[in-house]
C-alpha positions, -999 to +999 in steps of 0.1 A: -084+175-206-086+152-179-056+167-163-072+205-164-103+194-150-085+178-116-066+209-112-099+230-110-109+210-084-084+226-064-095+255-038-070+281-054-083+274-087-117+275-079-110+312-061-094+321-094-119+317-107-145+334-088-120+360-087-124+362-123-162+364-121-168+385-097-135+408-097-148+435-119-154+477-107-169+508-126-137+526-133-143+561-120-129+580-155-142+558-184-172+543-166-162+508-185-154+479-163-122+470-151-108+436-132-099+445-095-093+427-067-096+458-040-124+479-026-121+513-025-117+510+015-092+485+009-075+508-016-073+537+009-058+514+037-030+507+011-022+539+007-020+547+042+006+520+047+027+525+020+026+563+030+047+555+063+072+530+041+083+561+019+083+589+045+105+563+066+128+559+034+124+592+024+121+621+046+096+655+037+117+682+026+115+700+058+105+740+037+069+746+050+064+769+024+075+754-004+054+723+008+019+750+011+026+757-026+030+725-037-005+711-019-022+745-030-014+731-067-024+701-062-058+708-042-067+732-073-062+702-100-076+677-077-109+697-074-113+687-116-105+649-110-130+624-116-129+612-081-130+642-058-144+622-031-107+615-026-087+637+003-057+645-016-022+643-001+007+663-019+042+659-007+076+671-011+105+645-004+139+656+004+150+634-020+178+646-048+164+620-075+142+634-106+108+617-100+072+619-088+050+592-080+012+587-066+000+558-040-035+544-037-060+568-024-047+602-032-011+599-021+015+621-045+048+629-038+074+646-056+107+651-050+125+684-046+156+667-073+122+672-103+113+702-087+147+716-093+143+711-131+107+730-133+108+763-150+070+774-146+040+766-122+020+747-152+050+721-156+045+713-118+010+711-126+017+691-155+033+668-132+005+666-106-018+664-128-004+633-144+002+615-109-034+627-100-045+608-128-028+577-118-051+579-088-083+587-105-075+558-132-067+530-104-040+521-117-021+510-090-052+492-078-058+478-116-021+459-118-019+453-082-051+434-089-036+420-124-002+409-101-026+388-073-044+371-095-009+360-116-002+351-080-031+332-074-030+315-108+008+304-100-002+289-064-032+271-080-013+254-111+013+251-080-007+225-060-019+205-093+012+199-107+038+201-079+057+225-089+071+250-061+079+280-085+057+311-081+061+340-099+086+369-090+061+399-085+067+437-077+047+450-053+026+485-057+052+506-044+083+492-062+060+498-094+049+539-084+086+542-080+105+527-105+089+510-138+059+535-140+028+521-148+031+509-186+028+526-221-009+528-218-014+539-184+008+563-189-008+577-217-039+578-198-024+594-168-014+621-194-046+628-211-059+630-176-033+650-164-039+676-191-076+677-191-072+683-148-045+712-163-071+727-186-097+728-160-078+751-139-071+771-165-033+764-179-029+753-214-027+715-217+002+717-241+025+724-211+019+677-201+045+682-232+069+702-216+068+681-185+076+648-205+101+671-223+121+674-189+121+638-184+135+633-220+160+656-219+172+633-182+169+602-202+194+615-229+215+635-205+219+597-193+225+581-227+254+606-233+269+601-198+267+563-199+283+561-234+314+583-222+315+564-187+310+529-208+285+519-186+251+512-194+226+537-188+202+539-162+169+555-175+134+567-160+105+548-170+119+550-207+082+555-223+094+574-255+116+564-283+115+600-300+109+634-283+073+638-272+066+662-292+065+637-319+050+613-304+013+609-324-006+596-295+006+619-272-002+647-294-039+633-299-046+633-261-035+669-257-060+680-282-083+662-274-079+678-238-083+717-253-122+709-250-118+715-213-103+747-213-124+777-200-127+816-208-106+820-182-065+812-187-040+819-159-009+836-167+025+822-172+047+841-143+082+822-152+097+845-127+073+843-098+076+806-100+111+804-102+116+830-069+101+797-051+132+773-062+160+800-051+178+782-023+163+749-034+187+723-020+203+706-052+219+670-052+226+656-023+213+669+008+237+681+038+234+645+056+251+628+025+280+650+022+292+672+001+319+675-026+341+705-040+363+700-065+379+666-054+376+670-013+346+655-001+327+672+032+304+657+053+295+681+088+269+650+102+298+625+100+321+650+107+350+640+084+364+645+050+386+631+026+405+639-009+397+619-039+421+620-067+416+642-093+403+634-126+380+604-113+344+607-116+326+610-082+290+599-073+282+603-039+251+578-033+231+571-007+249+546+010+285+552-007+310+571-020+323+559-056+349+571-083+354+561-112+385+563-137+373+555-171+410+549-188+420+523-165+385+506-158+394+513-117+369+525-092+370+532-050+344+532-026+342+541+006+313+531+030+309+531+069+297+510+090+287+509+132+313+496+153+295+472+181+328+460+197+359+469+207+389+459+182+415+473+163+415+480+124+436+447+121+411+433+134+378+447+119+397+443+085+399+404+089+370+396+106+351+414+075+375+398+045+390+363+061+411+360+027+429+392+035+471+393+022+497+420+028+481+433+061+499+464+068+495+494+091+490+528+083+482+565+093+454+585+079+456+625+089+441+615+122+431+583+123+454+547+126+445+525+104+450+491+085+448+480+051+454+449+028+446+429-007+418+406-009+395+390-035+366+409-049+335+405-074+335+432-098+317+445-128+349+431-148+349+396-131+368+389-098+403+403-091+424+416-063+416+442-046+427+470-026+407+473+010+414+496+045+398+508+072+398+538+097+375+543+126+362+576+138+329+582+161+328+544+169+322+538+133+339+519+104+351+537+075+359+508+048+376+519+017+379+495-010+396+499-047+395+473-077+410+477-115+406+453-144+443+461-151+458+452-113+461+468-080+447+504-074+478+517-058+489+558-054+453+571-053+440+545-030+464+550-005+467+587-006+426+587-006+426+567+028+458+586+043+440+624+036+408+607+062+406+630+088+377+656+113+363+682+095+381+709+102+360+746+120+369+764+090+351+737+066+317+738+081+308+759+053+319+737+030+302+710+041+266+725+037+245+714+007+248+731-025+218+754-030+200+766-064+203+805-066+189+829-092+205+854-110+202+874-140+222+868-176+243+897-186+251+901-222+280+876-235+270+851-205+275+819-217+267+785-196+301+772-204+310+803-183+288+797-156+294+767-152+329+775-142+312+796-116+289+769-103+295+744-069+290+719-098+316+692-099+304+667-128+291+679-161+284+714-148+275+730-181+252+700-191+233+705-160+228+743-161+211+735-194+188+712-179+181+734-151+169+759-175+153+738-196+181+746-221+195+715-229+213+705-252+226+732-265+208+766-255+221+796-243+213+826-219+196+855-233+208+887-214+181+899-187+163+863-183+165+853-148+183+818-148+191+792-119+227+785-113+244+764-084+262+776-053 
């Protein structure tokens, strides 16, 4: 006792206290009291900053009239939130990756990658809604508040008892982004979502649908990781079963049916879809694109062959393949050059340890390669690493295998570097969703073998359609395919 009491002499403890005291706002939706740390002017000067963090990291997809629809969307459901004092934000990012998010103060985004996967206006309502409610709820505000005062709590327990360690905390924008927001504030942000839906006059079963889209990712991702043997990487990973068996779920859209008016708007599947043909799908034209096994980048200006049967991902910031049978994958990623040096050179400076140095020619390029020690998914081993320069940049290809050295397709994927050639330009632009109509016996096996789709083509039709796992085409219905 006597050793609590000292500690709450302490100035942190005593503000964590107070905190705790005096912390505590009307929350605009249930009208109970909640524990907050922010003002509303505070709250809206967050948002504002971590506005400019995402558009630096992630560019507005630059289709003014795809963005117009979007915001008209949002304005309509924003007008039935429980905090229209709120000005409302609604973005597009030209981002390939399935997700939507909302910042404090009335910032939602959502990425043309989710967009892609929509097959009427109420499902992108369904998701604005949702994110809409975040805002309404505070719930960024709510566990940003919960996070400082673990924060505060830490530093005070800090100076009574001498310990340094503070708690490892995610800020507000790492949360929005990745983890979501928690069971029950998701839940909330759902009921919300589909009363905002109902208000404007689209049936509030359609919040299913919408979480039905994100399933049908999350198990697209459980079957690929299982055949990659990798472990799967999954968004926010709220439901166990489907959502439409999910009890809870099914109680808050019900319960959301009270809100809905004489009037109803009409489902126009077709209308809707017209806005995604030409969509940009998967990476955009500044990451590069691949057909079959050649890779094409026309900002870069180069491209490269990677050998077939490997599984490609092109990422942000690399290039991988994979080859499951042998446990082998290759990378290549690029860096600025800022002095003047050889590849023999560059190649040492960056791996000190390097063995076997030996020249060698790419299509255009000289370059240099060798063997050096790496840290891998599969512990450390040998590995192959080269480099080529082109456009005073680095091009650093690197290859490592659990059973020994990556040999024949590292060397021929380093030796086909070279320009992009006039007659590849076309090539190199970004694959594109395109509409067209199913004619009896169409199958999406069959169009997939049409498709500019490299990796699980057929799987991904489905889920474009909202098809998956195993629907088909029916002839006549307009359907989105990939060129």
């Amino acid at each position: 006792m006597t050793n609590i009491r000292h500690r709450l002499r302490t100035p942190l403890a005593c503000l964590a206290l107070a905190a705790l005291v005096v912390a505590c706002a009307t929350n605009p939706v249930t009208g109970e009291k909640n524990f907050v740390l922010m003002s509303e002017d505070q709250e809206l000067e967050l948002g504002r900053q971590y506005h400019q963090a995402v558009l630096k990291d992630m560019p507005v997809y630059d289709v003014p009239a795809l963005q117009a629809y979007v915001d008209r969307v949002g304005q309509e459901l924003a007008t039935k939130s429980h905090r229209q004092n709120l000005i409302y934000r609604f973005t597009v990012l030209d981002s390939p990756t399935v997700n939507a998010f909302a910042l404090p103060g009335g910032y939602i985004y959502i990425t043309r990658g989710i967009l892609a996967y929509m097959n009427s206006e109420s499902q992108l309502a369904g998701v604005l809604g949702h994110e809409i409610g975040h805002v309404t709820a505070r719930h960024s505000v709510r566990q940003h508040s919960t996070n400082t005062l673990v924060q505060i709590l830490g530093a005070a327990a800090a100076v009574g008892t001498g310990s340094r360690a503070v708690s490892d905390l995610s800020n507000v924008l790492g949360t929005a982004l990745v983890r979501g927001y928690g069971r029950n504030m998701e839940l909330e942000a759902d009921r919300l979502g589909a009363e905002y839906l109902a208000g404007v006059g689209h049936d509030p079963e359609h919040m299913i649908d919408v979480i039905g889209i994100l399933k049908s990712q999350e198990e697209f991702e459980l079957q690929r990781a299982k055949e990659e043997d990798r472990e799967p990487r999954a968004y926010h990973g709220l439901f166990s079963t489907h959502p439409r068996n999910d009890q809870r779920l099914q109680e808050v859209i019900a319960a959301a049916k009270r809100f809905q008016g004489a009037d109803t708007k009409p489902e126009d599947r077709e209308a809707f879809l017209n806005r995604l043909d030409n969509l940009v799908f998967g990476p955009g034209e500044d990451q590069g694109v691949l057909r079959n096994n050649r890779f094409y980048h026309k900002k870069l200006d180069f491209s490269l062959t990677l050998p077939p049967g490997w599984r490609v991902e092109n990422q942000p910031k690399r290039l991988l393949a994979h080859h499951k049978s042998s446990n082998a994958v290759m990378q290549v990623t690029l860096r600025d050059l800022n002095r003047r040096q050889s590849p023999e050179q560059f190649l040492r400076r960056e791996f000190d340890d390097l063995q076997q140095g030996q020249r060698l020619t790419t299509e255009m390029f000289p370059a240099y390669a060798g063997i050096t020690k790496m840290n891998t998914a599969f512990g450390q081993v040998y590995g192959r690493v080269a480099t080529a320069f082109h456009n005073n940049r680095a091009f650093i290809f690197g290859a490592a295998s659990k059973q020994g050295l990556v040999e024949t397709p590292f060397f021929d994927m380093v030796r086909s570097f070279r320009r992009l050639r006039p007659e590849e330009v076309d090539l190199a632009r970004s694959r594109q969703i395109r509409l067209v109509r199913a004619r009896p016996g169409d199958t999406f096996a069959g169009l997939a073998g049409m498709s500019g789709l490299t990796n699980y083509a057929e799987e991904q039709l489905r889920l474009l359609n909202g098809l998956y796992p195993d629907g088909e085409p029916f002839p006549g219905q307009l359907i989105k395919t990939v060129r």
